[in-house]
Backbone bond lengths (Angstrom), bond angles and torsions (degrees), N, CA, C in turn:
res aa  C-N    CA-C-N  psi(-1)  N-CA   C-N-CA  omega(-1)  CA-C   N-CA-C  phi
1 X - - - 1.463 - - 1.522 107.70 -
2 X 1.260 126.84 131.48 1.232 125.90 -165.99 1.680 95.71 -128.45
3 X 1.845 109.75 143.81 1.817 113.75 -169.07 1.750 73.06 -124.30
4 X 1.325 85.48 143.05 1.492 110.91 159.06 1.033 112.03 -106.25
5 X 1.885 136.87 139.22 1.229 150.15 141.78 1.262 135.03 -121.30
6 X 1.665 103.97 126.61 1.288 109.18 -151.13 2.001 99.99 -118.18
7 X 1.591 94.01 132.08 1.533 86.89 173.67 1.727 132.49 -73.75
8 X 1.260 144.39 -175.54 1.088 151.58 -145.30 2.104 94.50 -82.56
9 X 1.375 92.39 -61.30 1.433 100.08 163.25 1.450 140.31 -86.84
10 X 1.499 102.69 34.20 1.479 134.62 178.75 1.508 110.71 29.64
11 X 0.965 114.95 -10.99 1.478 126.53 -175.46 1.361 110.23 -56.29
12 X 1.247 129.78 -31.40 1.521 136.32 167.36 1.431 127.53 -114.10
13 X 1.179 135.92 129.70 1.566 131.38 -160.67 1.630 94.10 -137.20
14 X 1.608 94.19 151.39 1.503 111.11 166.16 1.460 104.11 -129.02
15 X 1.498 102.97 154.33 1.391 123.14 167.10 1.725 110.06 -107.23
16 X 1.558 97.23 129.69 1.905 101.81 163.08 1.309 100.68 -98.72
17 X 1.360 131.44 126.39 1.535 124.28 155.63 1.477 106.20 -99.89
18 X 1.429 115.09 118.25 1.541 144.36 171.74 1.524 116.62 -75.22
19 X 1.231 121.65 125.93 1.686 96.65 -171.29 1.684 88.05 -104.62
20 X 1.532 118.71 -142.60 1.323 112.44 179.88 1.614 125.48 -80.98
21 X 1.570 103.37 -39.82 1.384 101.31 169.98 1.418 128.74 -70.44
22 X 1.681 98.95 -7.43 1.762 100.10 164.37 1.298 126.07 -80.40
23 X 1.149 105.07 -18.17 1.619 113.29 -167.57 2.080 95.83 -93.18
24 X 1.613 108.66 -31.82 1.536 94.08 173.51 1.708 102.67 -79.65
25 X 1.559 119.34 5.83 1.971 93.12 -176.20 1.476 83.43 -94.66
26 X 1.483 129.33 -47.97 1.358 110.84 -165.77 1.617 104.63 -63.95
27 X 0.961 128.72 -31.81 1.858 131.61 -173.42 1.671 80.30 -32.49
28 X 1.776 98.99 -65.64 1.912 110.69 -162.52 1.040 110.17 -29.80
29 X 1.301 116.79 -78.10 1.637 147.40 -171.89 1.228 100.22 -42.30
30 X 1.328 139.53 -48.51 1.293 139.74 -173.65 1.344 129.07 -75.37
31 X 1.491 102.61 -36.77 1.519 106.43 -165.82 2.172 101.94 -106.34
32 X 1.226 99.30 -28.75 1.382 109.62 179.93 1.535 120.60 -102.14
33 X 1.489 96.30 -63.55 2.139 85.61 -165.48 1.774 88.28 -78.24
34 X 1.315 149.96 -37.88 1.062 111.69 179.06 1.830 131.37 -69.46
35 X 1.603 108.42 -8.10 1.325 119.95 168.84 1.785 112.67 -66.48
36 X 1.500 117.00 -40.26 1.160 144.80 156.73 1.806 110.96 -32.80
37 X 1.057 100.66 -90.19 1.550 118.31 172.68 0.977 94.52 -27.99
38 X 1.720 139.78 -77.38 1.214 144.14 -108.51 1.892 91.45 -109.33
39 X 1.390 98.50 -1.01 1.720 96.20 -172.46 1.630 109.06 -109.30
40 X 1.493 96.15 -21.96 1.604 104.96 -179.50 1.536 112.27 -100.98
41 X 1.724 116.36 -4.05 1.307 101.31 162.48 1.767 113.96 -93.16
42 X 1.455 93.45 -14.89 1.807 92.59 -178.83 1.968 108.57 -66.57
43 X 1.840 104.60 -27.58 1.529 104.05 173.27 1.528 118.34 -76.06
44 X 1.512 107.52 -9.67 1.625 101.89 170.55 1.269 105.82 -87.55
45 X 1.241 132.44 -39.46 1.207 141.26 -169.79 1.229 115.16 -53.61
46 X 1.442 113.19 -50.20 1.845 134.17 179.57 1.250 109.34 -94.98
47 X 1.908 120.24 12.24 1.437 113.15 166.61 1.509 102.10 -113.07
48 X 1.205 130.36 5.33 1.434 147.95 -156.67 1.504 96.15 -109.83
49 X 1.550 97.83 -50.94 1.788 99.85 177.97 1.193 124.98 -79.68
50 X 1.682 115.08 -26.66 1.467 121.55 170.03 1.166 122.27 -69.69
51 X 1.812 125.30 -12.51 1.274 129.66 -170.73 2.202 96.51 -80.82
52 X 0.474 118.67 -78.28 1.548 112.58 -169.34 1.797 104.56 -46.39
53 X 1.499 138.07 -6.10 1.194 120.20 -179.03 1.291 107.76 -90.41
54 X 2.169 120.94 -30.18 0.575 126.31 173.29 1.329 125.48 -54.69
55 X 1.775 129.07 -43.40 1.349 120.34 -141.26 1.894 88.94 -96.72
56 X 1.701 110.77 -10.10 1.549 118.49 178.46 1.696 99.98 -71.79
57 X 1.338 128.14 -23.79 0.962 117.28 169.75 1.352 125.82 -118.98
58 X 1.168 117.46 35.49 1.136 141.23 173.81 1.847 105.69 -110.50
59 X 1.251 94.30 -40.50 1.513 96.20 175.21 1.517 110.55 -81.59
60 X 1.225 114.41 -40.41 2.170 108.14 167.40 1.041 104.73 -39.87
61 X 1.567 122.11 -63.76 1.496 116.93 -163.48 1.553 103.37 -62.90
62 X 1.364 134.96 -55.30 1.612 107.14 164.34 1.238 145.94 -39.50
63 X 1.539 99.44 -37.77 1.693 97.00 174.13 1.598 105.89 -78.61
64 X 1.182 120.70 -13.85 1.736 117.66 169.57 1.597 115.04 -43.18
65 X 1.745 83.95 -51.91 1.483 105.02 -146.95 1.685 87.06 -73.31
66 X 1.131 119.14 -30.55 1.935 125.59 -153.38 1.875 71.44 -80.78
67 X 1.228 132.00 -61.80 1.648 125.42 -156.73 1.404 108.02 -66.58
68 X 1.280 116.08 -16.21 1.623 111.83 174.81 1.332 106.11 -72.24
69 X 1.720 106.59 -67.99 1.454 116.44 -175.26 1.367 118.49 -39.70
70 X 1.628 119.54 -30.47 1.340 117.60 150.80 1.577 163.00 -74.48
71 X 1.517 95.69 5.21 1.203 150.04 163.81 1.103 118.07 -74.28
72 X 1.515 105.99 -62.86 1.926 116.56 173.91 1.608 95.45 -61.86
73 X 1.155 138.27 -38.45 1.487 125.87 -148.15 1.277 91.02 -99.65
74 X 1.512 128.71 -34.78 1.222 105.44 155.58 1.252 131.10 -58.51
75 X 1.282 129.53 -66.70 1.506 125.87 149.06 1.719 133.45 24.76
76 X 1.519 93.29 -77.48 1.573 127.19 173.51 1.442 107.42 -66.50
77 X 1.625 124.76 -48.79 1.524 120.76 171.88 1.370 110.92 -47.99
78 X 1.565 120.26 -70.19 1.268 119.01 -168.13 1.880 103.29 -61.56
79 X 1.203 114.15 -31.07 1.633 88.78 175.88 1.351 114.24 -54.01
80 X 1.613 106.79 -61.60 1.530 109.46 164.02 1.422 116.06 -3.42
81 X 1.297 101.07 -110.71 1.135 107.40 172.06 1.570 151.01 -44.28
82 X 1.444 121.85 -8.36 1.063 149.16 128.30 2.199 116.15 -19.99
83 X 1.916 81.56 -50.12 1.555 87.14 -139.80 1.831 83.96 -90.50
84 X 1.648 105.44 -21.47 1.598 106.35 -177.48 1.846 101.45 -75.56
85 X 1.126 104.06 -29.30 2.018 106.79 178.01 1.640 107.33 -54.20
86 X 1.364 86.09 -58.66 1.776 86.90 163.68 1.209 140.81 -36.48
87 X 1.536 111.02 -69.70 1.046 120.38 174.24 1.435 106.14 -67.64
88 X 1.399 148.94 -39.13 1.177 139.46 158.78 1.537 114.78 -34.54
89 X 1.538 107.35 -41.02 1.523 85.04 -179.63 1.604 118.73 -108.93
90 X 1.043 110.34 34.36 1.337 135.51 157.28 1.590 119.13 -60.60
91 X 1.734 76.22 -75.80 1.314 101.66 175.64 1.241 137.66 -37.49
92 X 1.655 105.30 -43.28 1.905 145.23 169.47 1.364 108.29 -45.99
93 X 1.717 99.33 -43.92 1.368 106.96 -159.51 1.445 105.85 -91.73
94 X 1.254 110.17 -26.25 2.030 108.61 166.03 1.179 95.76 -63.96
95 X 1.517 120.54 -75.39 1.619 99.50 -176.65 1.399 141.15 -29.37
96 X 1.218 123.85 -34.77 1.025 133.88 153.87 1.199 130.22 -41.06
97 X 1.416 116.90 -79.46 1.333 143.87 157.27 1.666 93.77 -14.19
98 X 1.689 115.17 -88.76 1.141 138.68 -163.25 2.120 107.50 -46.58
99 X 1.162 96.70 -43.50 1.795 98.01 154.17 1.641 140.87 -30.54
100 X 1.711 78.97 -56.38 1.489 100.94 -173.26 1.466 108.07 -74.13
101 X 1.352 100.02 -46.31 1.195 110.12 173.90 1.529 135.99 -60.53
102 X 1.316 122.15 -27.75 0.960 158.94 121.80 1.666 117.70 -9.74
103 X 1.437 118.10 -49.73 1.532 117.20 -156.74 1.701 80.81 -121.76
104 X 1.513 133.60 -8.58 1.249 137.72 173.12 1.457 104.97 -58.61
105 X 1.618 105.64 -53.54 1.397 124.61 -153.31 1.618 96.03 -76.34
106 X 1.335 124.09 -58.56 1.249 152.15 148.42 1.588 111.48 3.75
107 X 1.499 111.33 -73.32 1.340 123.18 155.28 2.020 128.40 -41.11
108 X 1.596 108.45 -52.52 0.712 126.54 162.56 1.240 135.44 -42.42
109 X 1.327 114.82 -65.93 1.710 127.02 148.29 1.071 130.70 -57.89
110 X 1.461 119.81 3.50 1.324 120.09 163.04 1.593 122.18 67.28
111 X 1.319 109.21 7.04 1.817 124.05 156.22 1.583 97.93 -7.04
112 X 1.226 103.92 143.84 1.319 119.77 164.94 2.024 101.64 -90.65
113 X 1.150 105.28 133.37 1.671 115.75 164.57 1.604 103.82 -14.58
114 X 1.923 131.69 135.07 0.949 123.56 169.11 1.386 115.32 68.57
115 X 1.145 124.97 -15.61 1.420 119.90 -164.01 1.401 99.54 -79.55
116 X 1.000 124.60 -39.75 1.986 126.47 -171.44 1.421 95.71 -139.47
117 X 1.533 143.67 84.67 1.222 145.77 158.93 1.771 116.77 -75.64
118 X 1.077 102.60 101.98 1.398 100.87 176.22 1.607 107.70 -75.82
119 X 1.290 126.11 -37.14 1.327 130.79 168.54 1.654 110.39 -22.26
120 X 1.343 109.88 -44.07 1.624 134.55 -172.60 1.684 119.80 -92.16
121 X 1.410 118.47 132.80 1.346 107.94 164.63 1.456 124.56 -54.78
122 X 1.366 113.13 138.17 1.453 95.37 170.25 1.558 127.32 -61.78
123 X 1.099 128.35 150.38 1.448 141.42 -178.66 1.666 114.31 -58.62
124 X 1.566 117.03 84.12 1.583 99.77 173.48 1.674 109.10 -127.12
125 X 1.056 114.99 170.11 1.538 130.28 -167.28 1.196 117.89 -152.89
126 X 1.322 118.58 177.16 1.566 114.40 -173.69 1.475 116.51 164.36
127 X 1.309 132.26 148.55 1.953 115.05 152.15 1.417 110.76 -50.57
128 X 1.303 134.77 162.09 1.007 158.81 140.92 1.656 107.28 -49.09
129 X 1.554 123.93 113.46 1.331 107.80 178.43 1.880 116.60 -66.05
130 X 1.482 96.45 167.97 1.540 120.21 -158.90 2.242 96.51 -69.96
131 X 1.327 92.34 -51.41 1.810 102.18 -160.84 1.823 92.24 -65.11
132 X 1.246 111.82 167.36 1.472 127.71 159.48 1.415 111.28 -54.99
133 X 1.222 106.16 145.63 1.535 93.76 164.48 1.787 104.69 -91.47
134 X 1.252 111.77 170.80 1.276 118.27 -162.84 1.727 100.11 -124.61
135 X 1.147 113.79 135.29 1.952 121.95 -174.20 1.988 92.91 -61.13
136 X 0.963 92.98 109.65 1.659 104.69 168.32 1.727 100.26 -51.89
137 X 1.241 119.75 128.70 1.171 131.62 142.24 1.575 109.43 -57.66
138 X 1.950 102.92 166.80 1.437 102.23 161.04 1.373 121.80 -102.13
139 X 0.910 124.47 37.29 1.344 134.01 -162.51 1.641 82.72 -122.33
140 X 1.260 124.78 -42.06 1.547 120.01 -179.65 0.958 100.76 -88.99
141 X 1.676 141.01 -29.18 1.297 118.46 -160.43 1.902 103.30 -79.60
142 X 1.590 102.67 -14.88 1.636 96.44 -169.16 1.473 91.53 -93.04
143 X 1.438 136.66 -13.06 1.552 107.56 -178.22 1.519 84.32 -76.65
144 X 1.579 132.25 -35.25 1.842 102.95 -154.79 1.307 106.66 -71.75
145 X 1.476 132.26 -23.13 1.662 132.60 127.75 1.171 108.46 24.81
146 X 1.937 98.54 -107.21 1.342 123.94 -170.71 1.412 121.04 -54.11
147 X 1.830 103.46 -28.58 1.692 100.48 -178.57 1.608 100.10 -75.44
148 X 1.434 124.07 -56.49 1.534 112.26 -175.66 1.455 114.97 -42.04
149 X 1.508 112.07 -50.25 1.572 109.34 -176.64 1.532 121.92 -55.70
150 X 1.569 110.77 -29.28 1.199 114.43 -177.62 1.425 118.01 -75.20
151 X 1.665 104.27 -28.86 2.064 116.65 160.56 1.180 125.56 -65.17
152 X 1.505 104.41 -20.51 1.294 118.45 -176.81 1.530 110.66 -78.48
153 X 1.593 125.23 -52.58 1.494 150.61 153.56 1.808 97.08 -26.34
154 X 1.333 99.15 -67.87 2.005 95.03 -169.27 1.386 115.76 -65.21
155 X 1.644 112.08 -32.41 1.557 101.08 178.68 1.412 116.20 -90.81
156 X 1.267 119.32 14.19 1.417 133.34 172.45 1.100 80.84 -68.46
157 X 1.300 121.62 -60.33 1.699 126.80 -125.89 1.593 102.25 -94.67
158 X 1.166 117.13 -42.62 1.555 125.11 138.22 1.956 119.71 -4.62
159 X 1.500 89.63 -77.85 1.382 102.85 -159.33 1.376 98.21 -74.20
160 X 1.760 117.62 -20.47 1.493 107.60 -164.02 2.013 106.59 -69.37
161 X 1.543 87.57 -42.34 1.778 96.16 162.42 1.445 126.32 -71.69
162 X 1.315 102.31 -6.38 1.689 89.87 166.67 1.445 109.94 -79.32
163 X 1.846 101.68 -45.18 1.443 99.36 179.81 1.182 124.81 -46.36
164 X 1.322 135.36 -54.84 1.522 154.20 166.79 1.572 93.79 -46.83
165 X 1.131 134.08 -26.81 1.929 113.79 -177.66 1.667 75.98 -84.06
166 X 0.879 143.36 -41.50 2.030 120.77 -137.74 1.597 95.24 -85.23
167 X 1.486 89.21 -50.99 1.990 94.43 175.75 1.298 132.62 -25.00
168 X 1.277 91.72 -69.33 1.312 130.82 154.89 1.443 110.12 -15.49
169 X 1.614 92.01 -90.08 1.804 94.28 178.69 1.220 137.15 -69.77
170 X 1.462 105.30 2.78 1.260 121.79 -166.68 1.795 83.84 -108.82
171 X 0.955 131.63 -54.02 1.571 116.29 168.25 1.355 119.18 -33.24
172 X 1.671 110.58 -51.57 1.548 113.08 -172.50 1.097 113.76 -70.57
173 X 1.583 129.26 -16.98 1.483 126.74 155.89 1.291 137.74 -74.36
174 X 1.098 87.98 -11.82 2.053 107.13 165.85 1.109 119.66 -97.00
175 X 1.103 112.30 -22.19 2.026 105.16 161.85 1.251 115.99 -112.36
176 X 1.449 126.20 -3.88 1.503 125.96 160.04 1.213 104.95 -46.86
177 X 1.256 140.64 150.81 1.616 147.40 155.76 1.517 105.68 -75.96
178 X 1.715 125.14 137.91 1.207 116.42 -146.73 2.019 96.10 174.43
179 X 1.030 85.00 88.51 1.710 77.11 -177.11 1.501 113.85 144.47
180 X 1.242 100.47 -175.69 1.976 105.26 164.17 1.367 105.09 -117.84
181 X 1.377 114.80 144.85 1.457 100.62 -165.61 1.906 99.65 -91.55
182 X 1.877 118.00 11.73 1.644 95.07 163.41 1.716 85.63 -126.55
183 X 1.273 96.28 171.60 1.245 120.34 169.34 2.000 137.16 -66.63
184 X 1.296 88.05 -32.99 1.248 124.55 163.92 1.389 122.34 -134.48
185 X 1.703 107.34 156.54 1.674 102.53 175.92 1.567 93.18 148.54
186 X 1.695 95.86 -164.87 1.585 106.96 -174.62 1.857 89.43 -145.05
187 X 1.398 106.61 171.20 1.657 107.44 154.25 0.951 122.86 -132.09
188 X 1.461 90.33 125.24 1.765 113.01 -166.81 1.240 115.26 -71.94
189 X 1.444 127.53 -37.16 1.726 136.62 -173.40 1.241 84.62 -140.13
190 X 1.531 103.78 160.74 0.998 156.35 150.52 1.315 156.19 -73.35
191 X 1.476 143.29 105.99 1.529 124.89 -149.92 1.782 98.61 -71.32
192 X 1.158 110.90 166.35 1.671 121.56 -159.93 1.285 136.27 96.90
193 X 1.441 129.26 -147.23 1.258 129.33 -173.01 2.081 98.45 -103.66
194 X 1.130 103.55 147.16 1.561 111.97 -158.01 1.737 99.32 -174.39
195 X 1.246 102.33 143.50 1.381 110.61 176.51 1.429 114.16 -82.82
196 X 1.140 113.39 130.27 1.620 138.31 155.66 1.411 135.10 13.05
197 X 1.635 136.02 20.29 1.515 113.19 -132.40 1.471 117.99 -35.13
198 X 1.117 118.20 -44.44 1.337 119.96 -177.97 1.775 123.34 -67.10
199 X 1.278 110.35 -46.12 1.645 119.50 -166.76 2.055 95.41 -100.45
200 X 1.148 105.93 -44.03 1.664 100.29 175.80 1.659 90.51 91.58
201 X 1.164 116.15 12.50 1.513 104.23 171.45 1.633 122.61 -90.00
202 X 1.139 135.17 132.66 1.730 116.13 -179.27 1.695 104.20 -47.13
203 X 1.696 106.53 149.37 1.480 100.26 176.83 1.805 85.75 -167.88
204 X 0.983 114.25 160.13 1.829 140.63 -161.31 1.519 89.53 -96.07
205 X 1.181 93.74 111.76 1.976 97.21 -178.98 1.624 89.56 -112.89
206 X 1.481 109.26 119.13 1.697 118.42 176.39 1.456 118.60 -80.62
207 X 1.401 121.74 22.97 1.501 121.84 -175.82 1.439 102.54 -149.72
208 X 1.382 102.99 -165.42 1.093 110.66 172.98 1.882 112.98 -143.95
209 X 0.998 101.65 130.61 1.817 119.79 -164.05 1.735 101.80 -76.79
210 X 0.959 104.74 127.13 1.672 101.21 176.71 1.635 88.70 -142.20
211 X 1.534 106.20 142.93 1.313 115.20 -163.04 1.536 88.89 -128.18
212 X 1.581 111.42 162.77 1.433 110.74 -170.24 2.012 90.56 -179.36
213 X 1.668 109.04 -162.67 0.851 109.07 177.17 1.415 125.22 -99.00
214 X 1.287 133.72 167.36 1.461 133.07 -148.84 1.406 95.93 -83.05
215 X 1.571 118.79 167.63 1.746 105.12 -173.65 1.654 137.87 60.03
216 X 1.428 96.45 -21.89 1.817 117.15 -177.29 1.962 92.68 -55.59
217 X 1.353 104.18 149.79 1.635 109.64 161.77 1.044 100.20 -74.12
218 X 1.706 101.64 142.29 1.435 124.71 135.24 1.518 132.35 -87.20
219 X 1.192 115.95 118.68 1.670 98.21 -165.71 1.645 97.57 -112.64
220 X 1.735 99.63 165.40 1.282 117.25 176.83 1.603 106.23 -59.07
221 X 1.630 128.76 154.16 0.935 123.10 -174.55 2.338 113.31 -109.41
222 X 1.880 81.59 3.05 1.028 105.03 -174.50 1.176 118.05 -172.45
223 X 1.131 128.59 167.17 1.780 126.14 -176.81 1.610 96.69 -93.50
224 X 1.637 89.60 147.44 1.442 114.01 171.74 1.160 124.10 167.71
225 X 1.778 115.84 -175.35 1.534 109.21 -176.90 1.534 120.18 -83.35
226 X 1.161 161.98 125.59 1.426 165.57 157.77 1.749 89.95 -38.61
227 X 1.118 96.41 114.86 1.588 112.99 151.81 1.411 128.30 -100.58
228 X 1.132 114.98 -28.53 1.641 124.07 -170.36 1.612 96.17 -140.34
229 X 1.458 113.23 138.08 1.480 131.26 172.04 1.397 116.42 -171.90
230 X 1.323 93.35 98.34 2.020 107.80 -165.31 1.511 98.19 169.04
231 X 1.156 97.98 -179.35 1.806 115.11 -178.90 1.475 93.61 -82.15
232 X 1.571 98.65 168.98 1.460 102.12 -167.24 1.527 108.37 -158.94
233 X 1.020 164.20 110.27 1.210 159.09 -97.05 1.947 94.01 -108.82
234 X 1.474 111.02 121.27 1.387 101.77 -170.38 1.615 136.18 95.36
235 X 1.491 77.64 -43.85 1.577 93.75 168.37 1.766 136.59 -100.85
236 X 1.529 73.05 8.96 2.201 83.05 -156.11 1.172 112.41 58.95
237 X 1.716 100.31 -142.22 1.246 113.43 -178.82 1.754 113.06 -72.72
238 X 1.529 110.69 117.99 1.710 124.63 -165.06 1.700 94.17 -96.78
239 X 1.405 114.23 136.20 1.276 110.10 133.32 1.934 111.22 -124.71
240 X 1.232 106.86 139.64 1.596 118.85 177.60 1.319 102.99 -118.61
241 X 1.414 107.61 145.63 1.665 137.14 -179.95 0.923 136.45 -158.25
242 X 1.641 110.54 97.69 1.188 121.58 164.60 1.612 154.83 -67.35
243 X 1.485 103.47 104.34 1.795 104.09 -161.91 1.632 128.39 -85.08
244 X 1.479 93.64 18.50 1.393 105.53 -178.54 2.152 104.75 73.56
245 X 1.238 103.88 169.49 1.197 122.93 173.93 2.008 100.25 61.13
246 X 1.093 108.81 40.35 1.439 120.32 172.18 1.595 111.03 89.31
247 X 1.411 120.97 -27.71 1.409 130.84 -160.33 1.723 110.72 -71.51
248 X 0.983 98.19 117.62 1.970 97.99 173.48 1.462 90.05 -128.68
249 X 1.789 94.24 150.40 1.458 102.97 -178.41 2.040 101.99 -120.82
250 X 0.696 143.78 172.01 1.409 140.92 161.88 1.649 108.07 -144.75
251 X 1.610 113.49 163.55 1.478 112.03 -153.40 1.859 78.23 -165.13
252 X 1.821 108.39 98.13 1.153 98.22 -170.91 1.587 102.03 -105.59
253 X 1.421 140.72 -160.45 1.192 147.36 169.28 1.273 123.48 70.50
254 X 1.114 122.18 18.95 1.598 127.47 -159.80 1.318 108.86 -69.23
255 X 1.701 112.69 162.53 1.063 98.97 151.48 1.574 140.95 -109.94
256 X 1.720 83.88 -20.46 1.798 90.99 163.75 1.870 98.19 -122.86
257 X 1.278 105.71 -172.78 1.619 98.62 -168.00 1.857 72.48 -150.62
258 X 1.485 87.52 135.29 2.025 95.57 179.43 1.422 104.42 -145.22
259 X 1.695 111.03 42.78 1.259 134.21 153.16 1.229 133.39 -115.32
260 X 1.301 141.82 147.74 1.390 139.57 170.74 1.383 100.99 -100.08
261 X 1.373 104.14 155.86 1.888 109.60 160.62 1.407 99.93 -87.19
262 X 1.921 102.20 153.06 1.408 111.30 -148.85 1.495 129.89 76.33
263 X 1.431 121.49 -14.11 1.275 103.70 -142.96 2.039 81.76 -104.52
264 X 1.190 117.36 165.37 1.724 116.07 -170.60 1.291 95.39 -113.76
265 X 1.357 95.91 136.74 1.441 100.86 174.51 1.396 113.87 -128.55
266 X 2.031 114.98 163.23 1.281 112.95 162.76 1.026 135.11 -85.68
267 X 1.381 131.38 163.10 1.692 120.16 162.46 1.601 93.84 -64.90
268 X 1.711 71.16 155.28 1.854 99.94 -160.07 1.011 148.99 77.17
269 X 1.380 87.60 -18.40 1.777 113.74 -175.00 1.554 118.79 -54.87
270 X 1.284 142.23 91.63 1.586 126.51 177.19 1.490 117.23 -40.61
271 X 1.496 110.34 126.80 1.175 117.72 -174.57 1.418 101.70 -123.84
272 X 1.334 151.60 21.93 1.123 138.86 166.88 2.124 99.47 171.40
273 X 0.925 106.77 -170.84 1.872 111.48 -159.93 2.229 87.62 -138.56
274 X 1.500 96.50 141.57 1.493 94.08 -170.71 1.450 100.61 -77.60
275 X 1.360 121.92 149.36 1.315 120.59 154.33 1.624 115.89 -139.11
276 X 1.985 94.91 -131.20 1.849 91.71 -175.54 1.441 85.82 -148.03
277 X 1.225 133.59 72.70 1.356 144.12 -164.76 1.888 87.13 -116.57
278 X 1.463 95.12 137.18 1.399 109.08 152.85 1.555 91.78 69.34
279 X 1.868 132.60 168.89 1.121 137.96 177.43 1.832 114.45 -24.27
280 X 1.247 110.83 79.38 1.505 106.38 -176.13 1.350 122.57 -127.90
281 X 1.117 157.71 106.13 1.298 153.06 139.11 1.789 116.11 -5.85
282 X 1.186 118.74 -42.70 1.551 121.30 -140.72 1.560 105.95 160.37
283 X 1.636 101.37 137.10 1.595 110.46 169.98 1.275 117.02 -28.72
284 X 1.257 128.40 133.66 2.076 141.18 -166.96 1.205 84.08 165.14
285 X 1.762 69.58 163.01 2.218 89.63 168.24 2.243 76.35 -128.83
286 X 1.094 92.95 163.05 1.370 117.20 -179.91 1.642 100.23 -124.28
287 X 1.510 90.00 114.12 1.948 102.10 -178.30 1.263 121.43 -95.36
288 X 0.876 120.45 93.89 1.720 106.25 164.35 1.923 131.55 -93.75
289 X 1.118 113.54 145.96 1.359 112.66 161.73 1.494 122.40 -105.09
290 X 1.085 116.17 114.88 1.790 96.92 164.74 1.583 104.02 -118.76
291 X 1.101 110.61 157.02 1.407 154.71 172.94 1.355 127.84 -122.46
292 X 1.451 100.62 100.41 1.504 111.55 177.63 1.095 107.56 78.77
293 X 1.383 146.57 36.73 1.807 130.17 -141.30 1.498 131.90 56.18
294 X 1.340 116.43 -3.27 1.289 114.53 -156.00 1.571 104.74 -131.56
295 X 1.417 110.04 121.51 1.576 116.77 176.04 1.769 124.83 -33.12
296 X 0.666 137.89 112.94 1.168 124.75 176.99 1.714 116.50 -126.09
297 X 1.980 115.88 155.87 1.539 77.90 -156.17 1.556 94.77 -108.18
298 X 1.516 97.35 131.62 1.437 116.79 156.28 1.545 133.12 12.32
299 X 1.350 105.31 -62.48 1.445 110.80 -171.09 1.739 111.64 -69.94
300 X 1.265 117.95 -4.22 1.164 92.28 170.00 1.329 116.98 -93.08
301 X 1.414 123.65 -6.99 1.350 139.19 152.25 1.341 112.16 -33.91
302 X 1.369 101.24 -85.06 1.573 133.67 178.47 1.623 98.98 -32.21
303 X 1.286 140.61 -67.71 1.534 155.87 144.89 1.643 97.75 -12.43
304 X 1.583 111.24 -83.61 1.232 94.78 -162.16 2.132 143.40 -61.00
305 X 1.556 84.09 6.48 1.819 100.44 164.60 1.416 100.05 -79.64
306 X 1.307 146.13 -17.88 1.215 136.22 -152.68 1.498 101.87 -80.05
């Protein structure tokens, strides 16, 4: 195989003579290692250019991942805090509660003025402790949270049974019988055996006679329901009242009656005006107590307000 080469000004020429194994190395060179070359610089070329698209999106997907994770942590804060608003106003609302309750009981027990002001912090003092104090974490500040709320929960529950003991006893002193049922007066008779005004014979008088002036109140000697309010054979004008726990009181001779049956009344409350209604001598109210059905006499009633 013979190559001709010719210069620019053709004027001079060369001959290559190729024998056979020259013509198969250039075949090589030609058809392969320069296909070669020309294929492994185009993969540097397009691995040179692919390197900067990659690490641009290599870095999006981090800042994705960094804008999520900040998302979740926002997320989680506002639950947080969400869940501490709550319980803050939980908390507000025992206090509250526990206030009222507080100046309920207060009333109840009969505190002297100033003596227990819930209006006011309570009064405490102390040294200053010795160690540093240390920056509260929140991990402590939400258990002392849950521990106050949970003190807060028991002395609710506390006070709710105190209330219910005072009520209570403070009910049983308002329908106990306990007093004189006038304000003024004297006592004319006596519960027991006593002579007759009218017949002069001995006879079991079930009350006790308290004499006073005409029109004067008669008051309840305890709270309760009016069972009887009308004339009554013996008694004149009757009022009866029942205070629960067996106790009925009656208040006979009246002269006006300023109760209904049914109607509830308080201790103290005027329930009728004294007169001389029904078997009477003279202005009185005629008292009775019974218990259980059964007469009982008065004055230890009357005694036990003292």
């Amino acid at each position: 195989m013979n190559i001709l080469f010719l210069t620019k000004c053709h004027t001079r020429s060369r001959c290559l003579n190729l024998g056979r194994s020259g013509v198969i190395v250039t075949a090589i060179a030609v058809f392969v290692v320069l296909p070669l070359l020309g294929g492994y610089a185009g993969y540097r070329l397009g691995q040179a250019t692919s390197e900067p698209h990659m690490l641009s999106v290599t870095w999006a997907e981090e800042m994705q991942a960094q804008r999520e994770a900040i998302t979740e942590a926002r997320r989680v804060a506002q639950e947080n805090l969400n869940a501490l608003a709550l319980r803050m106003g939980q908390m507000q609302a025992h206090v509250i509660r526990l206030d009222a309750l507080g100046q309920r009981l207060t009333r109840i027990a009969n505190l002297d003025d100033g003596e227990f002001d819930f209006d006011q912090p309570p009064a405490q003092g102390g040294p200053a402790p010795i160690a540093a104090e240390q920056p509260l974490e929140i991990p402590d500040f939400v258990a002392l949270l849950d521990d106050l709320s949970q003190k807060l929960d028991d002395r609710s529950r506390q006070l709710d049974v105190l209330e219910t003991m005072l009520i209570n006893r403070n009910m049983q002193a308002e329908v106990r019988p306990a007093g004189r049922p006038i304000k003024s007066g004297w006592i004319s008779s006596y519960f027991g055996v006593r002579s007759d005004p009218f017949t002069g014979r001995p006879e079991h008088h079930n009350g006790i006679d308290l004499a006073g002036k005409e029109g004067s109140e008669v008051i309840a000697v305890a709270a309760g329901v009016v069972t009887w309010a009308g004339e009554r054979w013996g008694y004149g004008n009757l009022v009866e009242i029942n205070h629960g726990n067996g106790h009925v009181t009656r208040y006979g001779h009246s002269k006006d009656i300023l109760v209904n049956v049914g109607e509830t009344v308080r201790k103290g409350q005027a329930v009728a005006t004294m007169g001389s209604t029904g078997r009477s001598t003279g202005p009185h109210v005629h008292f009775e107590v019974i218990l259980n059905g059964r007469h009982v006499d008065p004055m230890t009633y009357m005694r036990a307000a003292r």
